[in-house]
C-alpha positions in Angstrom: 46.8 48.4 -23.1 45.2 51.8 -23.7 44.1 53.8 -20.6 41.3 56.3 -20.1 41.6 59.6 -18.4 40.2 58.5 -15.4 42.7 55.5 -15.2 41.2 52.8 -16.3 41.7 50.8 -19.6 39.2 49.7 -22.2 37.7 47.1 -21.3 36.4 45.1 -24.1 34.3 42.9 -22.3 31.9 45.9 -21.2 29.8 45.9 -24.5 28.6 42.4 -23.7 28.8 41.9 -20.2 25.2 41.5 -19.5 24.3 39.6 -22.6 23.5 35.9 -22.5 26.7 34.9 -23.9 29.0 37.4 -21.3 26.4 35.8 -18.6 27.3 32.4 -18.9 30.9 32.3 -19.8 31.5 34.2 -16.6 29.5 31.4 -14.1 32.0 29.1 -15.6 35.3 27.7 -14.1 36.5 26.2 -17.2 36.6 27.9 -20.5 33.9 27.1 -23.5 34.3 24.1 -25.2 31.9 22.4 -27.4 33.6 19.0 -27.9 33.5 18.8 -23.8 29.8 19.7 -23.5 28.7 17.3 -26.0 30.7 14.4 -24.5 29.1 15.0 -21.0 26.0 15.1 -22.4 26.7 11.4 -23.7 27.6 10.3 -20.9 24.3 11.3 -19.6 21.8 9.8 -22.1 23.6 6.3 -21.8 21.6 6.4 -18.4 18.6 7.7 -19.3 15.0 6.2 -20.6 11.9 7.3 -22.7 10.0 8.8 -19.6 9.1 12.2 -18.8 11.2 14.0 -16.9 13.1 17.7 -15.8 16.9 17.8 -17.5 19.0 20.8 -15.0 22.4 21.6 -17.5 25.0 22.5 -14.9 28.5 23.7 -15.6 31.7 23.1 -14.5 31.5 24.7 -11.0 27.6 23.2 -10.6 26.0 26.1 -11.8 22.4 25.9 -13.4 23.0 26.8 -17.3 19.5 25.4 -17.8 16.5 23.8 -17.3 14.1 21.7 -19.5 11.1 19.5 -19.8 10.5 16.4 -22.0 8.1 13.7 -22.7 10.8 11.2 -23.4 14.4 12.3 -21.3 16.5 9.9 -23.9 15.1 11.5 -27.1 15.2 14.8 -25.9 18.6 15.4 -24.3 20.0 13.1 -27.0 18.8 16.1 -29.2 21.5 18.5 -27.6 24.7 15.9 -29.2 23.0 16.7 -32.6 25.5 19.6 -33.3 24.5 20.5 -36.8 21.0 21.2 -35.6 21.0 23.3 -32.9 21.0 26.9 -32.9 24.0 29.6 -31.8 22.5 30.2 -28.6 22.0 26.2 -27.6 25.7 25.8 -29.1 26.6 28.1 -26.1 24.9 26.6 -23.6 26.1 23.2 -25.0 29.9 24.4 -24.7 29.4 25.2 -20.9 27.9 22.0 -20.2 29.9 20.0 -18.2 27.1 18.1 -16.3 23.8 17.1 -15.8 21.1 16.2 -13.4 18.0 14.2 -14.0 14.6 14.1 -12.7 11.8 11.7 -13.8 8.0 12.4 -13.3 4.5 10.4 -13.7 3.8 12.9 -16.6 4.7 15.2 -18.8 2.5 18.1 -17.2 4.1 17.1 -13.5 7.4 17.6 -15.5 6.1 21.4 -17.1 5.2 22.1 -13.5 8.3 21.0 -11.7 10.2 23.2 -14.7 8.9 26.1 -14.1 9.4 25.3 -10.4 13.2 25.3 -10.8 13.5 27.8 -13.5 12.1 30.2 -10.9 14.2 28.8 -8.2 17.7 28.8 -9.9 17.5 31.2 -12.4 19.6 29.9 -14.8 20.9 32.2 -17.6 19.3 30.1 -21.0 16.0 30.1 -19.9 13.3 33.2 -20.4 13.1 34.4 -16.7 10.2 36.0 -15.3 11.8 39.4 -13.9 9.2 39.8 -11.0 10.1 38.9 -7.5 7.7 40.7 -5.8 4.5 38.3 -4.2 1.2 39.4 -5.1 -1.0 40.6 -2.3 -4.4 39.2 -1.6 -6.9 39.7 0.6 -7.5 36.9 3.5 -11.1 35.8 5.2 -9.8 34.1 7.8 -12.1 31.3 9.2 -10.0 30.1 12.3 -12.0 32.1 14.8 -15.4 33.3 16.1 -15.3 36.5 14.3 -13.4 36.2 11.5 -11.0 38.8 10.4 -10.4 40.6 6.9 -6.7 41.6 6.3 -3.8 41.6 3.5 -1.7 39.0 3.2 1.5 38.0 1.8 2.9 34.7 1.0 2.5 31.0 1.7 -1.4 30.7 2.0 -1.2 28.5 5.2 -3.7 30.0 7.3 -7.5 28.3 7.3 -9.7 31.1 5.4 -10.7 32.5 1.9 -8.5 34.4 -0.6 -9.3 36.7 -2.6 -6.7 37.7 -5.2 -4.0 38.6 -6.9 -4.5 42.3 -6.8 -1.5 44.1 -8.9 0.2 46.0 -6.4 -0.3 46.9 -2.5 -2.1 49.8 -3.4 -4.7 48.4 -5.4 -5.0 46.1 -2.0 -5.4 48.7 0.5 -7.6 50.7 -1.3 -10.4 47.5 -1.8 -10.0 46.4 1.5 -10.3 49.8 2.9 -13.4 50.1 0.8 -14.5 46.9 2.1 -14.0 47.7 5.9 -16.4 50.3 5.7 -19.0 48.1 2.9 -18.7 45.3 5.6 -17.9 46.3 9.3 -15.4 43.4 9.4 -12.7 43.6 12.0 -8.8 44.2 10.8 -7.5 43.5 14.1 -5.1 41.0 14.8 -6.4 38.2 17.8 -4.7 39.5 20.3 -5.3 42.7 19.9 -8.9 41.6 20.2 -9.0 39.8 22.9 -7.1 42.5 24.7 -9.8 45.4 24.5 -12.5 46.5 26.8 -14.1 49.3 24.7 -14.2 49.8 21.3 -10.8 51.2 19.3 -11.0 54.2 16.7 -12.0 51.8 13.6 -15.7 51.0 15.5 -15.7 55.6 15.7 -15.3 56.2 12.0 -17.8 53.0 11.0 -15.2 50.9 9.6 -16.0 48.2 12.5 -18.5 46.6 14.1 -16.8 46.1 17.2 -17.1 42.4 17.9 -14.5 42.6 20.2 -16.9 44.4 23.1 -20.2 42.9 22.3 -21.2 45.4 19.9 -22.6 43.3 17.3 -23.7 39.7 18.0 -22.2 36.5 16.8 -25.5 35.7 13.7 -25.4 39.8 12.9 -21.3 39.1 12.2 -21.9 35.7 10.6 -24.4 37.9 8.1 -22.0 40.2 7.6 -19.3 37.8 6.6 -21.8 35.9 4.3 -22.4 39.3 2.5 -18.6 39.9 2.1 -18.1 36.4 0.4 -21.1 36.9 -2.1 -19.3 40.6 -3.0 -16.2 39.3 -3.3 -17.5 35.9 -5.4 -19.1 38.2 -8.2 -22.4 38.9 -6.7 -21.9 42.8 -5.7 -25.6 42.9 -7.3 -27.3 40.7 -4.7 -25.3 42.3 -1.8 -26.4 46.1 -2.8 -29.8 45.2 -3.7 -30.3 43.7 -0.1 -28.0 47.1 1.6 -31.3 49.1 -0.6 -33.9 47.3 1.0 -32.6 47.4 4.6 -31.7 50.9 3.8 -35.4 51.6 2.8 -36.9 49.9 6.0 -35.0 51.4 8.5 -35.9 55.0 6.6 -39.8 53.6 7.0 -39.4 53.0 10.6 -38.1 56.6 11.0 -34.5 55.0 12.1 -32.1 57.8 10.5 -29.3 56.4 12.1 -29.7 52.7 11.0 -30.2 54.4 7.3 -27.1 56.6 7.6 -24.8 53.7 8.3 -26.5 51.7 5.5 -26.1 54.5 3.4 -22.7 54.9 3.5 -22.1 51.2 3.2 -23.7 51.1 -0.4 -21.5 54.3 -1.1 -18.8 51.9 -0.6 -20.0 49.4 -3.0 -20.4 51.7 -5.4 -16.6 52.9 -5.1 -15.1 49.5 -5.0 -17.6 48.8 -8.6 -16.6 52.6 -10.1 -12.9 51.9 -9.7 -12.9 48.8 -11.9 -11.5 50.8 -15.1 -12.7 47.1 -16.8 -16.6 46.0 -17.5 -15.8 42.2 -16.8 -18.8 41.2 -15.1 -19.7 38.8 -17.8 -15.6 37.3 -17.6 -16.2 36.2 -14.0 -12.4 34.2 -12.8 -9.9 34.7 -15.4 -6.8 36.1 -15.9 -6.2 37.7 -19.4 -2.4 37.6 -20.8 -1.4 39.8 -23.8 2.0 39.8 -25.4 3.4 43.0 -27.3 7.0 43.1 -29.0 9.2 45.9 -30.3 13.0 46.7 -29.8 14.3 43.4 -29.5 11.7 43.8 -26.2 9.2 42.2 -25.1 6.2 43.0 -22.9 3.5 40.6 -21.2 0.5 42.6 -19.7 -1.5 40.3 -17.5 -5.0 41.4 -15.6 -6.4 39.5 -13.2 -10.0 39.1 -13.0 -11.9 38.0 -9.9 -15.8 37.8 -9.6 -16.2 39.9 -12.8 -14.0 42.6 -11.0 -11.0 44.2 -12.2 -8.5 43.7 -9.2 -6.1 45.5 -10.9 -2.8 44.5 -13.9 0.4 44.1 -14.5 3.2 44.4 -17.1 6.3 41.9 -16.9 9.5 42.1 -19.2 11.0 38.6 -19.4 15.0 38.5 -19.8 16.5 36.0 -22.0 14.3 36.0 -24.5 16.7 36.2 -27.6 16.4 33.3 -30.4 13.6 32.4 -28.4 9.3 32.4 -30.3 7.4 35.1 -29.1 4.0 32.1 -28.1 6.9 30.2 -25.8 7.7 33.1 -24.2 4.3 33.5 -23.1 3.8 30.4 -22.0 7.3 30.8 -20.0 6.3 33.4 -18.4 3.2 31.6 -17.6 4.0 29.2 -16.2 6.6 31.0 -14.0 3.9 33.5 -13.0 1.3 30.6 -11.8 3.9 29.2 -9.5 3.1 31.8 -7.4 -0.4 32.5 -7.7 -3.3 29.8 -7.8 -4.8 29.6 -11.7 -8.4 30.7 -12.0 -10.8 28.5 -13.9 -10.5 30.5 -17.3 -7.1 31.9 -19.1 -7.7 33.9 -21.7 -4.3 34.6 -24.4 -4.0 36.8 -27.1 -2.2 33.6 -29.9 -2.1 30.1 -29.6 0.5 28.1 -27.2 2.9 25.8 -28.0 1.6 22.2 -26.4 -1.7 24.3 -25.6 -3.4 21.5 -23.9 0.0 20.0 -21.9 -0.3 23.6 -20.3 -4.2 22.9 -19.6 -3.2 19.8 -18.1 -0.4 21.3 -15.4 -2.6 24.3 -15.1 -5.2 21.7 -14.2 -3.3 19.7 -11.8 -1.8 22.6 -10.2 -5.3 24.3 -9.2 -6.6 21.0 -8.7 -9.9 21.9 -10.9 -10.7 22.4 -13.9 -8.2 25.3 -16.1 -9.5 26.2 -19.8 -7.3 28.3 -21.8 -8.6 30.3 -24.3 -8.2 32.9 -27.3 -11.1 35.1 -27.2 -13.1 35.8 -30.3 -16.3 38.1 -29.7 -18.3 40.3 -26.6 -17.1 41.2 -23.7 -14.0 38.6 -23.7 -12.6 39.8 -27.1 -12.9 43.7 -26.3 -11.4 43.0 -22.5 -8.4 41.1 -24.5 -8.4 44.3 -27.2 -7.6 46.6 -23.7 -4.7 44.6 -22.7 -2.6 44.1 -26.0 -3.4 48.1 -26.1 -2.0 48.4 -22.1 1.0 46.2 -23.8 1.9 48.0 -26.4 1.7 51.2 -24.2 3.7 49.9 -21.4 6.5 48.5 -23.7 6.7 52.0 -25.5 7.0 53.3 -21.4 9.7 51.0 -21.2 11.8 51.4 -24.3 11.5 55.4 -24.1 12.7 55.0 -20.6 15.7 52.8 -21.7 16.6 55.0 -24.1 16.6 58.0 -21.7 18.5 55.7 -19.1 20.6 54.7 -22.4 21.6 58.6 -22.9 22.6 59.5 -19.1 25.1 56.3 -18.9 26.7 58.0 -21.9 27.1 61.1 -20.9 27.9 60.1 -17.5 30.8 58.1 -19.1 32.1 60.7 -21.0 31.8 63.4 -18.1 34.0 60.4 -15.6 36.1 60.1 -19.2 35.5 56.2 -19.5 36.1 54.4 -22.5 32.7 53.4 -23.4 29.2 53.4 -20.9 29.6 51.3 -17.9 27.2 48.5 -18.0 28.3 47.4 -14.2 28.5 50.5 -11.5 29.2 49.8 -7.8 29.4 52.5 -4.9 30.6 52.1 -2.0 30.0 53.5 1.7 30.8 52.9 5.3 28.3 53.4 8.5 29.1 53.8 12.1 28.5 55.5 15.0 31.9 57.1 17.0 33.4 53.6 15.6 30.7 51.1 17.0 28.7 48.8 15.2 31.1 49.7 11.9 29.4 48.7 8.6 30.7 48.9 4.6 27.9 48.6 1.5 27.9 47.4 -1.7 25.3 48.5 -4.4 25.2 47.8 -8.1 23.1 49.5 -10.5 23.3 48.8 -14.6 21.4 50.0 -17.7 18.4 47.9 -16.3 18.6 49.4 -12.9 19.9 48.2 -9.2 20.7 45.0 -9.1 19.6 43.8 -4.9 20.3 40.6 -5.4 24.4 41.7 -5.8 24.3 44.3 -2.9 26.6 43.5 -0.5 27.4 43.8 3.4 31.2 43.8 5.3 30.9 43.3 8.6 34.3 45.3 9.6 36.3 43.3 11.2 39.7 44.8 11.2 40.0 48.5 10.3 40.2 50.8 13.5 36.4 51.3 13.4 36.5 54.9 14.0 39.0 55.5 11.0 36.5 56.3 7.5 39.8 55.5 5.3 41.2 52.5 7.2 37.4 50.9 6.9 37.1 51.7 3.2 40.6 50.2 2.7 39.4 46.9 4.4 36.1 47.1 2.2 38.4 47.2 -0.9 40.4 44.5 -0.1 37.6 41.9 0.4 35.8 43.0 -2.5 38.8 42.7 -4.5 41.4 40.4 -3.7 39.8 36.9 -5.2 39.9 39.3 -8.4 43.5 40.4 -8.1 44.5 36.7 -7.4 42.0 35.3 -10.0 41.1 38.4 -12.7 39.6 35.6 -15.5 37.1 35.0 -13.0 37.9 31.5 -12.4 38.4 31.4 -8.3 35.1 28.3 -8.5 33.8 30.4 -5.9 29.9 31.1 -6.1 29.4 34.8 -5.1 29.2 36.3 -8.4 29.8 39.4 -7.3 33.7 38.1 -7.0 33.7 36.8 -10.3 32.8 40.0 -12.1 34.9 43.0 -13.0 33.1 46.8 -12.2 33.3 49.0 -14.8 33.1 51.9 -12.2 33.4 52.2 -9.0 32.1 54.7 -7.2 33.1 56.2 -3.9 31.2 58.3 -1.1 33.6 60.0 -0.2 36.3 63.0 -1.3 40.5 62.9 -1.7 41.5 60.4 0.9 38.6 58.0 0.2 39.5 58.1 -3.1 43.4 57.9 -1.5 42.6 54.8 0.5 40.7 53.1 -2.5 43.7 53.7 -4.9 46.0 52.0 -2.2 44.3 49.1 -1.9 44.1 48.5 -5.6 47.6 49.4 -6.3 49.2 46.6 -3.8 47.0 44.1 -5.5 48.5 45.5 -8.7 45.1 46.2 -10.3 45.0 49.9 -9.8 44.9 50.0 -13.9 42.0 47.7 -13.8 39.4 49.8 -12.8 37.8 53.1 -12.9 37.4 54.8 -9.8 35.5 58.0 -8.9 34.5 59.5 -5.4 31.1 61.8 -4.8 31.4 64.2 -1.9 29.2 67.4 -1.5 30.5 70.6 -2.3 31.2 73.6 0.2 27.7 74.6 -0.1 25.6 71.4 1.0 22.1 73.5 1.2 19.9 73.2 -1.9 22.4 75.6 -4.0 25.0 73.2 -3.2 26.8 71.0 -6.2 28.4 67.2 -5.8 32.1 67.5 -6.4 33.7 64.5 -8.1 37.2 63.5 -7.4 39.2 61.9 -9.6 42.8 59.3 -8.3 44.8 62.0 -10.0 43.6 64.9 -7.4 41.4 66.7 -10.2 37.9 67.4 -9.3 34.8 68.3 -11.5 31.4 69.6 -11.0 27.8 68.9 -12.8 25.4 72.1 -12.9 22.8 71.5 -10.9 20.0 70.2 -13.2 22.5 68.1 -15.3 20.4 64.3 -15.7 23.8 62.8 -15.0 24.2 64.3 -11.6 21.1 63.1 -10.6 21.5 59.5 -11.7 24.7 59.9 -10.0 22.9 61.3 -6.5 20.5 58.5 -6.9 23.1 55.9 -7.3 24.6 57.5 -3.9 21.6 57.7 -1.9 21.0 54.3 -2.6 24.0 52.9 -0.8 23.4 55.6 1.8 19.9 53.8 2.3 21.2 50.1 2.4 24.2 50.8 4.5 22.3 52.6 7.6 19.6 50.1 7.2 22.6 47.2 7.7 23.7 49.3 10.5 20.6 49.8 12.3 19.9 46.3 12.2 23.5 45.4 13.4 22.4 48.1 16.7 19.0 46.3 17.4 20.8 43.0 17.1 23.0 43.9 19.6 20.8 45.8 21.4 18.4 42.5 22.4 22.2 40.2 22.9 22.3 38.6 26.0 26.1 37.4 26.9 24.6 34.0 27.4 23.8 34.0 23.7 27.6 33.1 23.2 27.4 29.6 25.6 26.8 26.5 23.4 23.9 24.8 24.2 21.4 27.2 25.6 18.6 27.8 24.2 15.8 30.5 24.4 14.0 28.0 27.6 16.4 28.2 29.5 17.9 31.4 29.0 15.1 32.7 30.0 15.1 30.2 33.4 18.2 31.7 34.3 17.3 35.4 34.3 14.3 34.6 36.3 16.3 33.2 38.4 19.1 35.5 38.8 18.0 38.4 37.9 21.0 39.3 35.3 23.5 37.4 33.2 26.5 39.1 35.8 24.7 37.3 38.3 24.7 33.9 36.1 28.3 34.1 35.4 29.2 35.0 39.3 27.2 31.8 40.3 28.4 29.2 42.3 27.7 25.9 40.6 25.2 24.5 43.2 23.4 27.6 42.7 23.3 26.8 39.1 21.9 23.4 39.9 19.5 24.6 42.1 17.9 27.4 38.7 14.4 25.9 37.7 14.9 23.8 34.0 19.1 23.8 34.9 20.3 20.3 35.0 23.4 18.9 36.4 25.1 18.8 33.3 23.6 22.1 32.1 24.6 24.1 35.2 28.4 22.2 34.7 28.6 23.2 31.3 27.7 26.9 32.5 29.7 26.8 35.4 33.0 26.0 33.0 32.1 28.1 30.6 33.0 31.0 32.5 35.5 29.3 34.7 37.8 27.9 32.3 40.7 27.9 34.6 38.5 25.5 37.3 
């Protein structure tokens, strides 16, 4: 086997590592194999009837390979034995088949809904994936007290009140609802902050309050208010400035300046909120517009959401997976994925027709339990608000490929400066936190062409390196990450953790010469030193602004970047980012330890009556020098309790 420079050999799986085909054969225990797929498929459809239903493909460990939708479960998984017809990409699923679970509906558009459900829960590698994990902020009316507070909110929509939303991004949030405070004089306070004060806070001083919480404004003047905040946020910003005018002109009448002032800069906040919509949609009303644009073998879905003829703001998504697959079905994919999350609004306009159109009305129906129409929009206002987002498409997919190609360049010459074989598509660094040898942390990250990828980071608790030793941690590190490798290097341990199933093509160290030294150890005595690049990043003598990263190769050398080389940025950035993960996992191991009480490690007690016993005691010393009839007398201690207390720290009797 050929080596490179650095030490490692050509790995010819790197090309293809994160393709589809690289992505399922490495979930996989058992090796592809067409003949075995097919036959497991059979074995399902004998059980099977013509109702519609969810399919899940698993493979031979029980990972998702896919998921899919049918009107009729028989005809459609009996589809997947016909060999001759299916495409390459469905012959490799097909081959990594080795089971399959079922799941039968009242209709087909319960079935759409519940497969998007689980596409977006298991992710499984054959199906266009919505690459967005990020909720959507919207902004909350509450309705569950006397004085109902505005406020941005995230997640499950449990609480009793009115949302407003999706707005695109936080910011986009903020901004409106800042606007708002000051067009409305809602509080932002939380309830018991509220009920806690006995003069008005800074928000009532710079007129973004009324100050309900001190009597400042009475409960019909709030109640008007509120009203007036769910017109404006409804569509009818008209009404709601038209009445601020004529308030605004009365008080001026009566000679009351100040009444006019504060009314005055209310309407200025109307107007803001109206002059940052960059989008005339008042004649649109609720709708969210969807626009497709594809180039590069990429593809780019720009979505704006539309809420009371305002324009709260878009988004572009770039699905994965979407080879062999129609451009109109990965629309609705993504759709569908996307409205899992987010309630539907009455009208969706698209840019092309849909395959099963009106089975996607129907879910979309069901799921906002009211009427959903979805559209193509042919003239006024509609047509030209659709013309803006195929142009924002087209835009933000030239963004993205220009970006991949930059991002393209750097990993090459990044892997000829580290003298790899080819680009590495899979890059981990390393790093260890501690303070004087407490609390002792290592950190994983993993970046590739597309960027980091969080959900394969990876904590180590160190458990037995001297904790005040840098190289004896980063040994123990090592090991963990790659012994299942060593003993398994096909991948094939059935364990679940990807990230010990998949081969780095470059590890990268924080550290100098005896990281590196301590790394190379490690991998020689599980005789795979010659499997893997590895490079440490330390700063040079000068670490001031001047300063340059020095790179240390297993073979002592060292090499230096100048200091506005692209690579040795990327390369900072890829350091800074396990810098940032692995003192965040050690500040949260601190605080956790920080708020540990030693009667956290007795089975069977609970917050109550932890907290029965300090009162009692005074401290958990006290507790475990405690007679047990002093433990039976403790208020919420019983007998058995105070027994199993008692022998908890008296084992000996």
């Amino acid at each position: 086997m050929s080596k490179t420079k650095a030490g490692s050999p050509h790995d010819p799986r790197g090309a293809g590592r994160f393709d589809e085909a690289r992505a399922a054969s490495t979930v996989a225990r058992a090796q592809p194999n067409l003949e075995a797929g097919v036959e497991a498929i059979r074995e399902t459809v004998k059980t099977l009837k013509p109702v519609p239903g969810v399919y899940r493909m698993c493979d031979a460990r029980g990972d998702v390979l896919y998921v899919g939708k049918a009107r009729s479960l028989k005809a459609r998984v009996a589809n997947y034995t016909q060999i001759n017809g299916l495409t390459t990409r469905l012959m490799r699923m097909v081959s990594q088949c080795r089971s399959m679970e079922i799941v039968t509906t009242n209709s087909e558009a319960e079935a759409l809904l519940l497969e998007a459900q689980l596409i977006k829960r298991f992710r499984p590698p054959f199906n266009v994936l919505l690459r967005d994990d990020k909720s959507f902020p919207f902004i909350l009316l509450r309705a569950d007290h006397e004085f109902p507070r505005i406020h941005k909110h995230r997640g499950a929509r449990r609480a009793k009140g009115n949302y407003y939303g999706p707005f695109a991004s936080a910011g986009s949030v903020n901004t409106t609802l800042n606007a708002l405070q000051k067009l409305f004089l809602l509080r932002s306070c939380t309830d018991s902050f509220f009920s806690n004060r006995d003069r008005p806070c800074l928000l009532y001083q710079i007129k973004r309050c009324s100050a309900p919480c001190v009597g400042r404004i009475s409960g019909d003047d709030y109640d008007a208010l509120v009203g007036q905040a769910k017109d404006f946020l409804a569509g009818k910003s008209s009404q709601v400035q038209a009445d601020l005018e004529k308030q605004m002109a009365k008080a001026a009448e009566e000679l009351d300046f100040e009444t006019a002032a504060i009314l005055r800069d209310r309407l200025r906040a109307a107007t803001f909120i109206q002059g940052s919509q960059a989008i005339n949609a008042k004649a649109v009303g609720d709708a969210d517009v969807f626009a497709l644009a594809a180039k590069g073998g990429q593809i780019c879905v720009q979505a704006f959401f539309i809420r009371g003829g305002q324009n709260w703001g878009h988004r572009a998504f770039f699905p994965s997976h979407i080879k062999d697959v129609e451009e109109d079905q990965v629309l609705a994919n993504v759709m569908l994925q996307f409205y899992e999350e987010v309630p539907p609004p009455p009208m969706v306009l698209v840019d092309r027709d849909l395959p099963e159109g009106e089975l996607m009305e129907a879910a979309l129906t069901e799921l906002a339990d009211k009427k959903v129409q979805i559209s193509i929009p042919q003239r006024g206002d509609r047509r030209k608000l659709m013309a803006q987002a195929s142009r924002n498409a087209v835009d933000a997919l030239d963004r993205r490929l220009a970006e991949t190609g930059t991002k393209a360049k750097v990993n090459r010459e990044l892997a000829e400066f580290l003298e790899l074989g080819e680009p590495p598509e899979r890059i981990e660094v390393y790093d260890n936190s501690h303070i004087q040898g407490a609390k002792a942390v290592g950190a994983m990250v993993v970046a590739s062409p597309e960027g980091f990828e969080k959900s394969q980071y990876r904590k180590f608790n160190i458990r037995e390196a001297q904790t005040n030793d840098d190289f004896s941690m980063m040994r123990e590190v090592m090991r963990r990450r790659f012994r299942n490798l060593a003993e398994n290097p096909d991948g094939e341990s059935g364990k679940k953790n990807s990230h010990e199933t998949i081969w780095p093509d470059l590890v990268l160290i924080d550290g100098g010469k005896g990281q590196v030294s301590s790394v190379m150890e490690v991998l020689g005595e599980l005789g795979i030193a010659d499997e893997v690049a590895v490079v440490g990043i330390a700063k040079g003598p000068h670490h001031g602004r001047e300063g340059r990263e020095v790179f240390h190769f297993p073979d002592g050398r060292e090499k230096t970047l100048p200091t506005n080389s692209p690579v040795l940025f990327y390369a900072q950035r890829l350091r800074d980012e396990v810098h940032r993960y692995v003192i965040g996992a050690h500040r949260a191991k601190r605080s956790k330890a920080i708020t540990a009480s030693p009667l956290d490690e007795i089975p069977g007690i609970g917050p109550a009556r932890k907290r029965a016993l300090l009162l009692h005691f005074g401290t958990a010393s006290k507790v475990r020098a405690a007679a047990l009839e002093d433990l039976q007398r403790a208020l919420g201690v019983s007998d058995a309790v105070a027994r199993k207390i008692y022998d908890f720290y008296h084992a000996g009797g």
